[in-house]
C-alpha positions in Angstrom: 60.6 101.9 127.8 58.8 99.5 125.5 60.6 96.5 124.0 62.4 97.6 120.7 60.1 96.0 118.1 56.6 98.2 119.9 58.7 101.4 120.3 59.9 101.1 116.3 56.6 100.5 115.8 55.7 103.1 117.6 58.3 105.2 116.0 57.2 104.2 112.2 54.0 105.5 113.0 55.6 108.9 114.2 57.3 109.3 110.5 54.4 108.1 109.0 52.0 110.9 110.3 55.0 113.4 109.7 54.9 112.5 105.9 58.4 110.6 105.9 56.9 107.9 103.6 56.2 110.2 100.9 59.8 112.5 101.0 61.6 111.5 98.0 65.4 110.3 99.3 68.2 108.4 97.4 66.4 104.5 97.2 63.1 105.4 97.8 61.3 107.4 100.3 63.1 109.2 103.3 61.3 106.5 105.6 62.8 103.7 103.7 66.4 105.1 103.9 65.6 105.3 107.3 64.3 101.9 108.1 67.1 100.7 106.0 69.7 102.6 108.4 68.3 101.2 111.1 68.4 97.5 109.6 72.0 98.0 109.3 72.9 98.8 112.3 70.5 96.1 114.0 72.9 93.6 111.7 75.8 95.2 113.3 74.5 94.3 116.7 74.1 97.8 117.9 72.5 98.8 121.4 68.6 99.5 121.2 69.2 103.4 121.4 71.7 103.6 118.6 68.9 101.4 116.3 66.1 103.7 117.7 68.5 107.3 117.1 69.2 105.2 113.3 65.4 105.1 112.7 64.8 108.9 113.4 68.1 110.3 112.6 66.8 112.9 110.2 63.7 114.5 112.6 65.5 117.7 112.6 66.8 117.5 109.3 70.8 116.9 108.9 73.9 119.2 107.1 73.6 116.9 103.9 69.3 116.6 104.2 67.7 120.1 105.6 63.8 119.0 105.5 63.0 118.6 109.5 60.3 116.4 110.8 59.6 118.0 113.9 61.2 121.7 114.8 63.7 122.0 117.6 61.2 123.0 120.5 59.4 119.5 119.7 62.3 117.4 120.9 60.3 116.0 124.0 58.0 114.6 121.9 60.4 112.2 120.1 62.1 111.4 123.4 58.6 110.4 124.1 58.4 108.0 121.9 62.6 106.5 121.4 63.5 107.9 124.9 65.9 110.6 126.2 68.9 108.7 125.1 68.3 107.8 121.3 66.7 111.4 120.9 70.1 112.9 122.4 71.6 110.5 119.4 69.5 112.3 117.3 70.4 115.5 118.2 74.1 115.5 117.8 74.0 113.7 114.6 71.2 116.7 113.2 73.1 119.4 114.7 76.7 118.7 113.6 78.7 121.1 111.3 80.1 118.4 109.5 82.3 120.7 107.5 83.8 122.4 110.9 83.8 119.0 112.6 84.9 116.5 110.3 88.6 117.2 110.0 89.0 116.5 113.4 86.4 114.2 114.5 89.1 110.9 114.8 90.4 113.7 117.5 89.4 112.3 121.2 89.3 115.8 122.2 88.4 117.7 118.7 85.2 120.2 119.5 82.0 119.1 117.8 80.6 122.2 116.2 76.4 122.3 116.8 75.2 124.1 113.5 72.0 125.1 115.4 73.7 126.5 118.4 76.8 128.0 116.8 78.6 126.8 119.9 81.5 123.7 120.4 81.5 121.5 123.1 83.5 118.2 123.2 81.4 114.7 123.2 82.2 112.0 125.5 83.7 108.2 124.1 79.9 106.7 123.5 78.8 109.6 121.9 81.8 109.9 119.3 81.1 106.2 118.7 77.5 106.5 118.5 77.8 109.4 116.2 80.7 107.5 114.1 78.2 104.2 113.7 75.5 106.3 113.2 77.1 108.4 110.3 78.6 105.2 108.6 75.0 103.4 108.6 73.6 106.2 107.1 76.5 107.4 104.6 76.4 103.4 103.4 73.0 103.0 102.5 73.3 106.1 100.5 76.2 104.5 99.0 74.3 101.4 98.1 71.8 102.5 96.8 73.1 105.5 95.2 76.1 104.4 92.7 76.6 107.8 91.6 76.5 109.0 95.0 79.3 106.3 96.2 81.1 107.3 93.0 81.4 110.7 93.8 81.9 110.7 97.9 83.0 106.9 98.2 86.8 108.0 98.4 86.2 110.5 101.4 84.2 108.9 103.3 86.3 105.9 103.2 89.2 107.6 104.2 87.1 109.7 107.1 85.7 105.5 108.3 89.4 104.7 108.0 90.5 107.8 110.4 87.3 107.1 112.7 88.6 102.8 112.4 88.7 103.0 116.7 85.4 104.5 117.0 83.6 102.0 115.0 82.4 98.7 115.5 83.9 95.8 113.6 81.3 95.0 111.2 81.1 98.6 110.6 84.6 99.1 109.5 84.1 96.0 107.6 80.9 97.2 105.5 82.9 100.5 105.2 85.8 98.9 103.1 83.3 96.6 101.2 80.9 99.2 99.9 83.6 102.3 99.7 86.4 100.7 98.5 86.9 101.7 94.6 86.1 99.6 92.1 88.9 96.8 91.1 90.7 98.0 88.0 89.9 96.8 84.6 91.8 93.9 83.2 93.7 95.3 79.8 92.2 92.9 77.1 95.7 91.9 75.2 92.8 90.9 72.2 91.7 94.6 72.0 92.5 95.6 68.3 92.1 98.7 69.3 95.4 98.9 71.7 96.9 95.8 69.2 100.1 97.7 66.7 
């Protein structure tokens, strides 16, 4: 495989001729939140093919995004381009149930359900991690940019990051309390005539 900077180059240019950069998504375009995805995870020192699987994560659409890039019977031609690895990333973060598979994901051996298959299989150690920094990358950046979106999901995902705490990398974790965390409580003003008898 090419060095990382030619294949996401190489992979850009994929998105791009699939009309990523002009699909409407929370902060921008779809390729942005993307590239922003994959950004994050670079800063959390993640391997090559969790970057390349953050880049593409949404070729086959997702449980929470259903527009597809590239239909189920093209999946050779993304491993072309990210290799077999990242695209296998890619796959089990598409095709997760995440309603089914959620409740039980911090489970080492809770079945992950495949929403395109209908059938459950269990995932080795790197792949629940993979799939666990891969879902925090992407469920931040929508958090981020989205303050209505963290407002509303912030809570649960926190507490699904705190469950998943050994599958995650420590920056991870670290970005997951910092962004999720609720807001600090307002300071009563004791000069509020309104409250003042």
């Amino acid at each position: 495989m090419p060095a990382l900077p030619a294949t996401i180059d190489q992979a850009v240019t994929l998105l791009r001729e699939l009309g990523a950069h002009g699909m409407a998504h929370p902060g921008g375009t779809l390729l942005t939140h993307l590239q922003r995805v994959q950004a994050r995870l670079a800063s959390w020192k993640a391997r090559p093919a969790l970057q390349l699987a953050g880049l593409c994560h949404a070729f086959y659409g997702t449980d929470g995004f259903p527009a597809a890039l590239l239909p189920l019977d093209r999946r050779k031609d993304l491993a072309a381009v990210i290799g077999t690895e990242a695209e296998a990333i890619v796959y089990l973060y598409a095709s997760c149930d995440r309603k089914a598979t959620y409740p039980a994901l911090d489970q080492a051996d809770a079945a992950f359900h495949d929403r395109f298959t209908g059938r459950s299989w269990i995932p080795g150690p790197q792949m629940r991690r993979d799939f666990a920094e891969l879902s925090a990358a992407n469920e931040l950046d929508l958090a981020h940019v989205d303050s209505a979106f963290r407002d509303r999901w912030g809570p649960e995902l926190l507490a699904l990051f705190t469950r998943l705490q050994d599958s995650l990398s420590a920056d991870a974790l670290l970005a997951c309390r910092k962004i999720l965390a609720p807001p600090a409580s307002q300071p009563v003003n004791q000069h509020d005539s309104s409250t003042s008898s």
